[in-house]
C-alpha positions in Angstrom: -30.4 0.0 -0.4 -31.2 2.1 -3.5 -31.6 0.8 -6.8 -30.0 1.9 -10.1 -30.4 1.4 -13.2 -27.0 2.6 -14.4 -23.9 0.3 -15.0 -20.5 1.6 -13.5 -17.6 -0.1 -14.8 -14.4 -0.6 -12.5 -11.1 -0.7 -13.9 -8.6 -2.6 -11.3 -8.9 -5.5 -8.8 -7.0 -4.5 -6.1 -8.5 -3.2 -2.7 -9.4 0.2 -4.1 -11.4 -1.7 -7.5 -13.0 -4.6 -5.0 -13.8 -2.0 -2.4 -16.1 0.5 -4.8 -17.3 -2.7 -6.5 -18.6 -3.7 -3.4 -20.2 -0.7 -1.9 -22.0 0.1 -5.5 -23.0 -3.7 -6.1 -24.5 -2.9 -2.0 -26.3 -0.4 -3.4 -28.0 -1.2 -5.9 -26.0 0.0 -8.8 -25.1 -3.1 -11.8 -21.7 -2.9 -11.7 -18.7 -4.9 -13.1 -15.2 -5.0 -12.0 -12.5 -5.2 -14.7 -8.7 -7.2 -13.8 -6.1 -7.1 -15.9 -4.1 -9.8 -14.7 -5.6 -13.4 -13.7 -5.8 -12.7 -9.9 -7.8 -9.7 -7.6 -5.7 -8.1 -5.0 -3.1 -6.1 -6.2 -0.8 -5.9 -3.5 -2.5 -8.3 -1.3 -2.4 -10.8 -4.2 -1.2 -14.2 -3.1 0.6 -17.5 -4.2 0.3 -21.4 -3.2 3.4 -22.7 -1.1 2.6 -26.5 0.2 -0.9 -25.9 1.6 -1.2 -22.1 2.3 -1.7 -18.7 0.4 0.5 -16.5 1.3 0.7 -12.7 0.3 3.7 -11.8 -2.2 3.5 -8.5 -0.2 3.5 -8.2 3.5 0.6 -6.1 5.0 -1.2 -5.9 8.7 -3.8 -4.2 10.5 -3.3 -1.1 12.8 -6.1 -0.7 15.6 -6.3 2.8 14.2 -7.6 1.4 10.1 -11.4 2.4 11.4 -12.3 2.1 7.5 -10.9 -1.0 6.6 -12.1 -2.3 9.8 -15.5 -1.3 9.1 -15.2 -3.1 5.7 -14.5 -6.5 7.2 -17.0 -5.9 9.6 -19.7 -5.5 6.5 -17.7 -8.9 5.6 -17.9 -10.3 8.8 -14.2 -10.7 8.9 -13.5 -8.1 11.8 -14.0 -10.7 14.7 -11.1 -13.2 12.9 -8.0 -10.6 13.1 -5.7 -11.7 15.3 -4.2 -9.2 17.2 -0.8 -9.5 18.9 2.0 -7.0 20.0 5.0 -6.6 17.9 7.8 -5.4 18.7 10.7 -3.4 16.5 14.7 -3.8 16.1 17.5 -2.1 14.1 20.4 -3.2 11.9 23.4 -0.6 11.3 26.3 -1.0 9.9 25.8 -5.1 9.9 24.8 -5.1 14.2 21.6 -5.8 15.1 19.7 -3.5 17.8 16.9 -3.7 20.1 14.7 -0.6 19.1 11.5 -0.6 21.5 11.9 1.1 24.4 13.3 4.1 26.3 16.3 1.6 27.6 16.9 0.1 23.9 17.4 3.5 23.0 19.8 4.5 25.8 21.7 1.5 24.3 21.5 2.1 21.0 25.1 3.2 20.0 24.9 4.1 16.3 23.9 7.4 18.1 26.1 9.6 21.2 25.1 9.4 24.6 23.3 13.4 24.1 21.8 12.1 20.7 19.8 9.4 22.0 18.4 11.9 24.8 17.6 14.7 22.3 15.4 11.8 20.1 13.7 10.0 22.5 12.2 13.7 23.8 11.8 15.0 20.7 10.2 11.8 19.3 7.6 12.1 22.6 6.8 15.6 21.3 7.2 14.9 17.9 2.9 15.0 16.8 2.5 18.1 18.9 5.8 19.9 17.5 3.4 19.8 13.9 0.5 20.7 15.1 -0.3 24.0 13.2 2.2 24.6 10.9 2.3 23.9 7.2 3.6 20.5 7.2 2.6 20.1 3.2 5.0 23.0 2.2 7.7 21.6 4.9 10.5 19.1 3.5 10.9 16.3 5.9 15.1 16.7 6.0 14.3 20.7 6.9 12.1 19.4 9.9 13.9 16.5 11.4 17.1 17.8 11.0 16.1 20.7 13.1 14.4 19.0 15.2 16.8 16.3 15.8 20.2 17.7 14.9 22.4 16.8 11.4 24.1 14.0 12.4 21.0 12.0 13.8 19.3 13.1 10.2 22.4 11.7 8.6 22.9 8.9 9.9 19.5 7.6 10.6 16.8 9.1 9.1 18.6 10.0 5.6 19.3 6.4 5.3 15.4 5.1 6.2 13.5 7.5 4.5 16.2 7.3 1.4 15.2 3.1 1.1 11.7 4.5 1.1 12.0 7.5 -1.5 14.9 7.1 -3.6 17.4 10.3 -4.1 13.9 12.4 -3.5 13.9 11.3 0.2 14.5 14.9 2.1 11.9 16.8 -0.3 8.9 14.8 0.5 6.6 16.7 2.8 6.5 16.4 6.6 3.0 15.4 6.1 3.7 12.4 5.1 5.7 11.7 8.4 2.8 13.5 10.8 -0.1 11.1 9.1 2.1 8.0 9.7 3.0 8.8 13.1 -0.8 9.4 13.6 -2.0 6.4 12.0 0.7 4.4 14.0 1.0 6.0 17.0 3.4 4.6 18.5 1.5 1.7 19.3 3.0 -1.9 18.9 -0.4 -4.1 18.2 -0.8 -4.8 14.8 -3.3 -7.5 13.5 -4.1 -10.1 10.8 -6.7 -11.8 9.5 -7.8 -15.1 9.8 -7.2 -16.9 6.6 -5.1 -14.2 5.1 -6.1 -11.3 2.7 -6.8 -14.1 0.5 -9.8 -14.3 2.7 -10.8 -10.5 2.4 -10.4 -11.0 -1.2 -12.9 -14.3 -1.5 -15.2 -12.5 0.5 -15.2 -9.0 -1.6 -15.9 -11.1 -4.8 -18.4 -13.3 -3.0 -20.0 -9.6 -1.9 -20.0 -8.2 -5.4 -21.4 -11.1 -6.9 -23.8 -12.2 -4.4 -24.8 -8.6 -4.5 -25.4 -8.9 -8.5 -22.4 -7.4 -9.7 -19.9 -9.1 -12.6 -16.2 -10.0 -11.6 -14.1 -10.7 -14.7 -10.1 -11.7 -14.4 -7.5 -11.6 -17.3 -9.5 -8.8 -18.7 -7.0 -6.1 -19.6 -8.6 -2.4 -21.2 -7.1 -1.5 -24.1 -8.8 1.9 -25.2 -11.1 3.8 -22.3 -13.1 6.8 -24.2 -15.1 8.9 -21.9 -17.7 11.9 -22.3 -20.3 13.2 -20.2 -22.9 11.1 -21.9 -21.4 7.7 -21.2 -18.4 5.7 -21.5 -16.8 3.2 -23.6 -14.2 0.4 -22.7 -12.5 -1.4 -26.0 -11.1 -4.6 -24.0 -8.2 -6.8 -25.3 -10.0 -9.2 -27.2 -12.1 -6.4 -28.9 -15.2 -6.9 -26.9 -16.3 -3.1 -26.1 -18.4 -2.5 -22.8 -20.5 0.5 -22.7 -21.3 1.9 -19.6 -22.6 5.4 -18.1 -20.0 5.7 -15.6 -16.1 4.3 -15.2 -14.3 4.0 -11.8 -10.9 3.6 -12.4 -8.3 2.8 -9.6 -4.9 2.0 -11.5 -2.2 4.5 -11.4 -2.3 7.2 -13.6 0.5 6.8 -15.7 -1.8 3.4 -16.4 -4.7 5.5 -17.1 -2.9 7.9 -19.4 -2.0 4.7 -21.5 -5.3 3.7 -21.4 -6.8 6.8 -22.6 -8.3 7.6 -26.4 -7.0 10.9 -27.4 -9.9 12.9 -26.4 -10.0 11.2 -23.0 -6.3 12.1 -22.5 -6.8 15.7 -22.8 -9.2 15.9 -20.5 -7.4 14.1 -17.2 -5.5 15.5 -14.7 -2.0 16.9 -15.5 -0.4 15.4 -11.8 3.1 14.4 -12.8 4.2 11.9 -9.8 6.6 9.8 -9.7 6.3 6.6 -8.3 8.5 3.9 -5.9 8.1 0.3 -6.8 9.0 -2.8 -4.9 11.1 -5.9 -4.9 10.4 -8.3 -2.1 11.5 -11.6 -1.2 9.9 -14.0 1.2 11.6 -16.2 2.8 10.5 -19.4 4.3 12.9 -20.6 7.4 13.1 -23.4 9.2 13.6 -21.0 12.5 12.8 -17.3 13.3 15.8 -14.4 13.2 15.1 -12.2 15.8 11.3 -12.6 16.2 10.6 -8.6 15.6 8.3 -7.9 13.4 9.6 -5.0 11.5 13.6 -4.5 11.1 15.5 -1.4 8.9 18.6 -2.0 7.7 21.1 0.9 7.0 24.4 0.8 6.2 24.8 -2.7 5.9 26.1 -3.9 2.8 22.6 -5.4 1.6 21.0 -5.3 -1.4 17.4 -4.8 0.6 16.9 -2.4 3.5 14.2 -3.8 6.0 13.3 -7.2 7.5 10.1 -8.0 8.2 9.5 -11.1 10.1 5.4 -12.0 9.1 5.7 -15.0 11.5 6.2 -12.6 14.7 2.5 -11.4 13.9 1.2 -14.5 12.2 2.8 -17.5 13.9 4.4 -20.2 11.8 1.0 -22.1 11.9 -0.5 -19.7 9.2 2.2 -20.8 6.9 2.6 -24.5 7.3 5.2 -24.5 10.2 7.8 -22.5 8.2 8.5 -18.7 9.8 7.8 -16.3 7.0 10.1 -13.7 6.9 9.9 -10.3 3.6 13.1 -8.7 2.8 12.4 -5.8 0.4 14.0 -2.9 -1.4 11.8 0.1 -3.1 13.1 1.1 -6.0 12.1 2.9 -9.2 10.5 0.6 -12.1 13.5 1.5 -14.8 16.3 0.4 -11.7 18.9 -2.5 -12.5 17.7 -4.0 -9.8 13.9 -4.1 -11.1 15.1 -5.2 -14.0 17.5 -8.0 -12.8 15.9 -11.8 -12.5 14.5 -13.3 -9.8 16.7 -16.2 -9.4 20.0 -13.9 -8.8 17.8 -11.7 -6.5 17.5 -14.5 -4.4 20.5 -16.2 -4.1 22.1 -12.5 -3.5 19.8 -11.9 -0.7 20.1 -15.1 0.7 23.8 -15.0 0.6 23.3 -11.2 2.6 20.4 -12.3 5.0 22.4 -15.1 6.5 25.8 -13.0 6.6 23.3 -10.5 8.7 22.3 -13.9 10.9 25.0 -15.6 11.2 23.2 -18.4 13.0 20.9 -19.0 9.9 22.4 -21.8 7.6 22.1 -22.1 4.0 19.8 -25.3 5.2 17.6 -22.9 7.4 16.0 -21.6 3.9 13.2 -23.8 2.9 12.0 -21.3 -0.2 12.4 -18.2 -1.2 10.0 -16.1 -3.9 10.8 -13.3 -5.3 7.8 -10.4 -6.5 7.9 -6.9 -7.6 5.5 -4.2 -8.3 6.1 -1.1 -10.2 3.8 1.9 -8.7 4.1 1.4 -5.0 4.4 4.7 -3.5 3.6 7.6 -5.1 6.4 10.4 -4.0 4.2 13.5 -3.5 6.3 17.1 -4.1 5.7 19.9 -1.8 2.8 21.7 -1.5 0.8 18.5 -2.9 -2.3 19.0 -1.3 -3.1 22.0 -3.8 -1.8 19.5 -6.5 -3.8 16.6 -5.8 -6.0 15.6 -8.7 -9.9 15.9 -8.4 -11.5 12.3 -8.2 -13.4 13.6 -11.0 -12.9 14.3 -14.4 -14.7 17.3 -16.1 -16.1 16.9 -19.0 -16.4 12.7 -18.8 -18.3 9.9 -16.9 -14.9 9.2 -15.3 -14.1 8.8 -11.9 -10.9 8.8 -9.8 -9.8 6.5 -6.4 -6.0 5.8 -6.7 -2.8 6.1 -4.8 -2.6 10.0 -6.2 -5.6 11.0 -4.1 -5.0 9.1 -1.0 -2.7 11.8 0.1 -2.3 13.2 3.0 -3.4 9.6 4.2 -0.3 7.4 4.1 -0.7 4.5 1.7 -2.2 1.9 3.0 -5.3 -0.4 2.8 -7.2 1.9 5.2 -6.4 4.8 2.9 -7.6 3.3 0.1 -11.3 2.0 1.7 -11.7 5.7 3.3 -11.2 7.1 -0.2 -13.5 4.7 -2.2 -15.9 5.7 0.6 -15.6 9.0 -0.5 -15.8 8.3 -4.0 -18.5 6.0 -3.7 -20.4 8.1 -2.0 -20.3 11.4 -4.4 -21.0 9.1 -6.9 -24.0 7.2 -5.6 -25.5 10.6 -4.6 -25.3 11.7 -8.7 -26.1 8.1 -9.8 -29.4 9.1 -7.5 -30.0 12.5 -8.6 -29.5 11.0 -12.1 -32.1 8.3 -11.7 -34.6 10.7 -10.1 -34.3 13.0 -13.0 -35.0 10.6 -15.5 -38.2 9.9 -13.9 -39.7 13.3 -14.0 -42.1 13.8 -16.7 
């Protein structure tokens, strides 16, 4: 371990704030963690229902996260994910599909008899098919549709990658498809943790504080004002926190707001735009179809996938009730963002049991309704040229958000392996900086 006397502040408690907080605090540095809102986690933060936490977002673990896997291993979590496989289905046009192997697909019949041949060999060869070619300058529509044909673009990937993009679906990169087909892999084991990532969160605080660092909740920044000498951090109720360096991991249109004048004209000039969320979860007296992840195109729904959490889980992680997300990404300034919870979810209940048919209006126990605005960053072509340095010249700022992860596909995994990064450039100056200062 080295030892610093520097203070970092980090602005954000989700996994990107409580992972740097945690690999400084390791090392040494006197850091302390700043959350706007009165709970860590971000996306993985959590609410009470009977006895249990359970996420307002739905998340697992891929064999493949080596960095967030290595994080709960410094946790001593790694040994309680539960690992089982899972398995996939399909709803088009209001009938549901097997979607798993090379007989589902023979029987899939949203697609002709020559389409399903052409995308179960092409799908085989899709990873190799990219290998060497400019996939960050390559729309996704331009690819798949000539891989695949029109009318399999059309009618099934327009649809999916349109719920995940809004109207800018066919102009994200190819990249973005390549890195999730290589973090996924077309392997069907995905894993949770024991306890929840409630339990990764308790434990990354525990870390951080155990390690000396400061954890502070309901602690929104007002005013950041950052030169190369130091920074200062004018919080809500006036209180201003000077520090030598400032970590921040909430979006960048957050930052921006954040941001004194001077500060502002320094930071990066990456204009993204950004997906949010609206997700339901559903508590159920029975399962659906008992796979764990389900699209929905063309269906007449106000959301467009199915995740059943209980598939993965078990209904003993949530009191005996089979969790079950149905979500919709959608722009922040949407209606539907914008609409109440309540009518969300008696629309989406009325839709989810007209999609199951055997579910009764008894069936559902609970249903909560969550939303978050910067999701998924939608990354223009050519991106990697564009992405922002994790530094900021001229400042004691540093960079780890959703904006750098890139080509990485969002994820908690993406986020640890870049707060390793970060972390690791700046421990190396906090050490040159620290060695200087002694030299007489």
């Amino acid at each position: 371990m080295t030892t610093s006397s520097s203070h970092v502040a980090v602005i954000g408690g989700g996994i990107c704030g409580l992972a740097a907080a945690h690999r400084l605090a390791r090392h040494g540095v006197r850091v302390t963690l700043l959350e706007a809102s009165d709970q860590l986690g971000g996306l993985g933060s959590f609410f009470a229902y009977q006895d249990q936490w359970v996420e307002r977002f739905y998340h697992c673990v891929m064999p493949t996260d080596d960095d967030l896997l290595g994080l709960l291993e410094e946790l001593g979590l790694k040994d309680s994910v539960r690992w089982r496989k899972t398995t996939m289905g399909m709803i088009v046009d209001g009938r549901r599909h097997r979607f798993n192997s090379a007989l589902d697909l023979l029987r899939f019949t949203p697609l002709r008899l020559h389409e399903r041949v052409r995308f179960g060999v092409v799908s085989l060869l899709l990873r190799r098919s990219g290998r060497g070619r400019d996939l960050d300058t390559l729309r996704t529509e331009d690819w798949l549709r000539g891989l695949y044909g029109r009318r399999v673009w059309e009618e099934f990937f327009a649809p999916m990658f349109g719920s995940k993009f809004g109207s800018s679906f066919g102009d994200v990169p190819a990249l973005y498809l390549w890195q999730r087909l290589g973090r996924e892999r077309n392997v069907a084991t995905r894993g949770y943790p024991g306890g929840g990532y409630k339990a990764i969160i308790d434990a990354l605080r525990s870390a951080i504080e155990g390690a000396g660092g400061t954890v502070r909740t309901s602690v929104p920044v007002h005013r950041l004002h950052s030169t190369a000498g130091g920074s200062s951090l004018t919080l809500n109720d006036g209180e201003v926190l000077a520090v030598d360096q400032v970590l921040s991991t909430v979006p960048l249109p957050v930052l921006r707001g954040l941001a004194d004048e001077e500060l502002a004209a320094c930071l990066p000039r990456t204009e993204l735009a950004y997906q949010g969320v609206v997700t339901a979860a559903f508590f159920l007296r029975r399962p659906l179809t008992g796979h764990y992840w389900t699209p929905v195109l063309r269906s007449g729904t106000g959301f467009d996938g199915v995740v059943e959490m209980s598939a993965l889980t078990g209904p003993e992680a949530h009191g005996g009730s089979h969790l079950v997300y149905v979500m919709r990404y959608t722009d922040r300034t949407s209606r539907l963002f914008a609409r109440d919870a309540a009518g969300i979810a008696a629309q989406w209940t009325a839709q989810l049991i007209d999609l199951f048919p055997e579910l009764t209006p008894e069936d559902v126990e609970d249903v909560r309704v969550f939303k978050a605005p910067f999701v998924e960053p939608i990354h223009p072509l050519g991106y990697l040229a564009q992405r922002p340095p994790t530094t900021v010249d001229g400042t004691s700022l540093r960079l780890a958000t959703t904006a750098h992860v890139y080509p990485d596909v969002t994820s908690w995994n993406s986020s640890v392996k870049l707060v390793n990064d970060v972390t690791d450039r700046l421990l190396d100056d906090l050490g040159r900086r620290e060695v200087g200062a002694r030299v007489p």
